[in-house]
C-alpha positions, 0 to 999 in steps of 0.5 A, a space after each residue: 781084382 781088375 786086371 791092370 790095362 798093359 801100357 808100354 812101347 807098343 802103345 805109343 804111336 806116331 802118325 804122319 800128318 794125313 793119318 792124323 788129319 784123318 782121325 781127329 778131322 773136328 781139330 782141323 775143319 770143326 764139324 763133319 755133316 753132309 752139307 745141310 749146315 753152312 759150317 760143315 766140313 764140305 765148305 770149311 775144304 773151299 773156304 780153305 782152298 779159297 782163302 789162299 786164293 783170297 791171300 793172292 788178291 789181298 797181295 795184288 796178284 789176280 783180280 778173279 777166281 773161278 770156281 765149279 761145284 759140279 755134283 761132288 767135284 770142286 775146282 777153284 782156278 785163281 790167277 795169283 802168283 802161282 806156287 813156286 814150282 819147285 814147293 807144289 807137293 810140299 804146301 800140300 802135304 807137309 804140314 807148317 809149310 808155307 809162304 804165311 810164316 814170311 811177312 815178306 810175301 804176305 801180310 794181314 793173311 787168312 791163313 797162318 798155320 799152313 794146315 788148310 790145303 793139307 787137310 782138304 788133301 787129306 780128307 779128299 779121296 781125289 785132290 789134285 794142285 796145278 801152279 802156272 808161272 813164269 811160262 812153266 807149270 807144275 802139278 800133283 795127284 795125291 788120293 787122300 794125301 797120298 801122291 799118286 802122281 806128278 808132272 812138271 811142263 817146261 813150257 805152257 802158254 796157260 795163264 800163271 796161277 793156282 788150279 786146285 781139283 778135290 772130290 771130300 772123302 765119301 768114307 768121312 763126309 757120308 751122304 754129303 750134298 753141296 748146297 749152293 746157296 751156302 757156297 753163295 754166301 761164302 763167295 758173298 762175304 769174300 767179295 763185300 771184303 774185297 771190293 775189286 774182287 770178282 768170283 765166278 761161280 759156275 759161271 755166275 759172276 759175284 762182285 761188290 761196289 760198295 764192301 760192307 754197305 752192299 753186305 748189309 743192303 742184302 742182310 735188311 730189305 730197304 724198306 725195313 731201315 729205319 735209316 740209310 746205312 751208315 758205311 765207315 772206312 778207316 785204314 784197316 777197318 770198315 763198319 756199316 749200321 744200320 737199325 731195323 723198324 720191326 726185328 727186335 735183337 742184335 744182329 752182327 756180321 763180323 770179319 778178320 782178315 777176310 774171314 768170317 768170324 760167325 763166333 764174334 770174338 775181342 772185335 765183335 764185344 769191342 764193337 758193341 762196346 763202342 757203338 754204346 760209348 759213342 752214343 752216349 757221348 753223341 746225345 750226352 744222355 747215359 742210355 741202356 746200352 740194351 736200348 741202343 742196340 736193340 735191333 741193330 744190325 750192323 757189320 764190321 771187318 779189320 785188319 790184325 797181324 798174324 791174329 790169334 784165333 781159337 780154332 783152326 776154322 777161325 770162327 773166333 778171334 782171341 787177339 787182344 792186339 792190332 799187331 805191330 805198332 798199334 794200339 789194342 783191338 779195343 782201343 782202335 775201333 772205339 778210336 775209330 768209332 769215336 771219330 767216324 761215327 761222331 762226325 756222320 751224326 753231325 753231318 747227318 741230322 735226319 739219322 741222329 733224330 732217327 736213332 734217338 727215337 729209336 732208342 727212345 722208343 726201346 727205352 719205353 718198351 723196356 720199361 713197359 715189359 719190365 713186371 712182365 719180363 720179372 714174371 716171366 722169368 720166373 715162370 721159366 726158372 721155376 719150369 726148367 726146375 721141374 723140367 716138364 718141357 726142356 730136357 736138356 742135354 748133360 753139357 749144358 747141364 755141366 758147361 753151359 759155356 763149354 757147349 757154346 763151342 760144340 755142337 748142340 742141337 735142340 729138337 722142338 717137338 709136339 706129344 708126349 709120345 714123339 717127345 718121349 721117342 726122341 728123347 730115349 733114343 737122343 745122345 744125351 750129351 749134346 741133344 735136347 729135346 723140347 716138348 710143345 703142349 698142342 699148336 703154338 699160337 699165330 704169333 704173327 702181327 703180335 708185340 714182344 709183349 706176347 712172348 713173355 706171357 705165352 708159356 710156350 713161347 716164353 719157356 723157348 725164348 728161356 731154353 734158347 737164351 736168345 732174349 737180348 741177342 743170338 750171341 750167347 744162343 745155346 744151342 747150334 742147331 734148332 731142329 723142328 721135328 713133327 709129323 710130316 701131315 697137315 697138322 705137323 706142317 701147320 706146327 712148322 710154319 707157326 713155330 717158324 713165323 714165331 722165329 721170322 717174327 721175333 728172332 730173324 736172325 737164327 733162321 739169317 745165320 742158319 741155325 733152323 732145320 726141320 727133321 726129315 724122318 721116314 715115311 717107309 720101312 721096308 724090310 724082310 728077314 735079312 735087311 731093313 732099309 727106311 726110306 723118305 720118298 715113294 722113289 726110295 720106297 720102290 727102289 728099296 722093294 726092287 732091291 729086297 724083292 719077294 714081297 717085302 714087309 711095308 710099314 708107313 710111319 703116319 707120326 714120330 710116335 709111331 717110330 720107336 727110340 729103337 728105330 729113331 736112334 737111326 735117324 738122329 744120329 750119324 745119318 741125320 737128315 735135316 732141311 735147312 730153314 732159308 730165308 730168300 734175301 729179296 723178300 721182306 719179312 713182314 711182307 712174307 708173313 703177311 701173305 702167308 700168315 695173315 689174314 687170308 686175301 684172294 692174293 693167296 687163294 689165288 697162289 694156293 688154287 693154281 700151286 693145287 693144280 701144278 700138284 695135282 698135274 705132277 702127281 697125275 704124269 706120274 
């Protein structure tokens, strides 16, 4: 008989707010990661510190803030109302501690819990906070949440605001890298939120004209509109809509209170609702709300008291509520919408035309898919049966709408012997793995049609659930994982041109990534280490010396699940898929995946000789 597991006093602990931080650190900033993705950890820290500052601007204290990412060292300087000298430790180090819980001092805020500076303090092994006001200044040092060191200044001439100084903890985020096109994006949205904002970004100046018209002007190139965006302001809302001539599902850009709920949330479904509602009223027609909102692509940000949100990182909103004396979220914006977006149809014959043409011509397409959708469906569910090519992982399998708010990964790979690898070596919980027969097709310049009757195409599309819209995607993570040869980098850009083709938006939100493997082992009888670069590779031959052992890996079937469990674990590296805002897609696909044009035998001759030049100096 099993002995009974003892459970008395001694197993009850109480952890003071930085040990608890540190060791449940997903319940305050999600997930972990090493920078590749826009939502790890390292960003949630700024986007954390950024929100106090945001909250200052909101109250009308400090048009700028400055910001400095240099190597792994953060500083944001804004020039707000400061901290209350007296309280500089206490917002930093204990928890619910605030000026948020007093509506006096700020309304409509970001940050509500008083958890986010403490949590960067905690998580960081170097944190320090600076206050200016009234001619006086306070400051602290603490090294992962423990202060280290404090000084108090009864005169300065420095401007009055908040400096704060923080280096992530290498033993919580390992290996991490700040990539500065994410912290661009962040800077990106706060400014379109907070029109009169600038923020300096080392030492690039970030400001918007025009709120949500600008954000969507940079999300849709001009010349993929099918009409000038629609930009509406109300008193604690604003919308901008627009449609795109080639992408083919929804794409939304949700806000709250300044913050970017990348999971939508009650505004994001009432928005949907309400654009269907009103037109169908405006054109007295009852169409598809699937064919009104196909490839639309729109923003809406709002304004609640003291909103409700589903995690600390505030990616959803929960509120059913405006707050205070008004109505429900629901009920506002289709107000609003009923109103503003009605009168701008009247007003503007040219887009009404042109949006029912649009819808029109889905409603047609629709139509003409539907037998073609029928069987393809089939195909799928018959396929995910037999599970020859989604192996999937064991929380969608037992919560698909559980595994929406984890982070799942799906790896896209060729051959049995790399498909069978990764999948004996995955976390069978969160990964999955999806298996490729041979080149998928050059999809460029092809119809919808194509998806649902090519079988790769169309089982993808299916494992992904990303048909009408990325909303209910199933997976966080979309990984390509090939041989890192001619034929896996042929792979890539097909399975990429499938995604720019037909699905824009999972590479606009970030969810592409192509798996970086080893190409070297090199070891001797004590050590191992693996290496991505011939640089890593001499490197590790200097450190190991005597003539180590060298293997070069020339494909993912070559590694073993012993081995590849290493490099899909806790010390992943992926690439991550970025799609430069100023180009067009269909003129990038064009050069690259259409026919071939002295254009780009021209772009490849002269890259050749920039390679060959480089390799030549080495």
């Amino acid at each position: 008989m099993a002995q009974e597991t003892q459970y008395n006093e001694d197993n009850i602990r109480s952890l003071d707010w930085k040990e608890h931080i540190r060791m449940r650190p997903g319940m305050y900033i999600g997930k972990l990661g090493d920078g590749s993705s826009a939502d790890d950890g390292i960003y949630i820290l700024v986007k954390e510190v950024l929100d106090n500052c945001i909250d200052e601007f909101v109250m009308g204290a400090g048009k700028t803030i400055e910001i400095s990412i240099q190597g792994e060292k953060v500083i944001v300087r804004d020039y707000g109302r400061g901290i209350p000298l007296g309280k500089v430790v206490d917002v930093v180090s204990k928890m619910n501690t605030g000026g948020k819980y007093d509506s006096r001092a700020f309304k409509k805020s970001v940050g509500l819990n008083g958890v986010g500076t403490k949590a960067v303090n905690a998580l960081s092994n170097y944190f320090r906070v600076e206050s200016t006001r009234d001619g006086k200044s306070a400051s602290a040092e603490f090294e992962r949440g423990e202060l280290t060191n404090q000084d108090l200044l009864d005169e300065t001439s420095r401007r009055r605001g908040t400096k704060v100084s923080f280096v992530p903890d290498s033993e919580i985020f390992k290996n991490f890298k700040f990539r500065s096109e994410y912290v661009e994006r962040l800077i990106k949205n706060y400014v379109y939120l907070n029109p009169g904002l600038t923020i300096v970004f080392n030492g690039e100046k970030f400001f918007s004209e025009n709120g949500l018209k600008d954000l969507l002007s940079e999300s849709i190139a001009e010349g993929d509109r099918l009409y000038d965006i629609i930009h509406l302001k109300g008193e604690d809302i604003e919308v901008a809509i627009t449609h795109s001539k080639t992408q083919y599902s929804e794409e939304y850009h949700s806000f709250v209170n300044g913050q970017h709920t990348t999971q939508g949330g009650t505004h994001q479904a009432a928005f949907r609702e309400s654009i269907v509602r009103t037109i169908r009223e405006f054109y007295g027609k009852n169409y598809e709300a699937s064919d009104i909102r196909k490839s639309i692509v729109s923003a809406i940000s709002i304004k609640v008291m003291e909103p409700v949100f589903e995690s600390q990182t505030k990616t959803k909103l929960g509120s059913t509520d405006m707050g205070g004396d008004l109505p429900t979220v629901r009920t506002y914006i289709n107000d609003f919408l009923k109103t503003a977006l009605d009168n701008f149809l009247h007003k503007n014959p040219p887009v009404a035309d042109a949006l029912q043409r649009k819808i029109l011509q889905a409603e047609r397409e629709r139509k003409d898919l539907s037998g073609i959708r029928k069987l393809a469906k089939e195909r799928a569910k018959k396929a995910s049966l037999h599970n020859k090519k989604l192996r999937d992982c064991r929380i969608h399998l037992t919560d698909s709408k559980k595994a929406r708010n984890l982070e799942t990964t799906l790896f896209i790979t060729e051959g049995d012997s790399a498909s069978g690898s990764i999948t004996k070596s995955r976390d069978v919980n969160t990964q999955a793995v999806f298996s490729l027969k041979g080149k998928p097709l050059n999809s460029y310049g092809l119809s919808k049609k194509i998806v649902y009757e090519n079988e790769e195409f169309n089982l993808l599309q299916a494992a992904l659930n990303i048909e009408e819209s990325i909303e209910d995607l199933r997976y966080n993570n979309i990984v390509i994982a090939t041989d890192a040869d001619v034929d896996g980098m042929h792979i890539r850009l097909l399975l990429i041109t499938f995604f720019l083709q037909f699905f824009p938006e999972v590479i606009k939100e970030g969810h592409l990534y192509i798996l970086e493997t080893p190409l070297f082992r090199v070891r001797n009888k004590k050590e191992t280490i693996y290496c991505y670069s011939d640089q890593e590779k001499a490197d590790a031959m200097a450190k190991l010396g005597a003539k180590p052992e060298i293997t070069r890996f020339k494909g993912l079937g070559e590694i073993s699940p012993d081995e590849f469990q290493f490099f899909i674990g806790e010390d992943i590296r992926l690439a991550p898929v970025m799609l430069d805002k100023a180009l067009m897609i269909e003129d990038l696909l064009s050069f690259y995946m259409g026919k071939n044009t002295p254009d780009r035998q021209k772009f490849i001759i002269e890259n050749l000789k920039v390679e060959l030049d480089r390799v030549v100096e080495e």
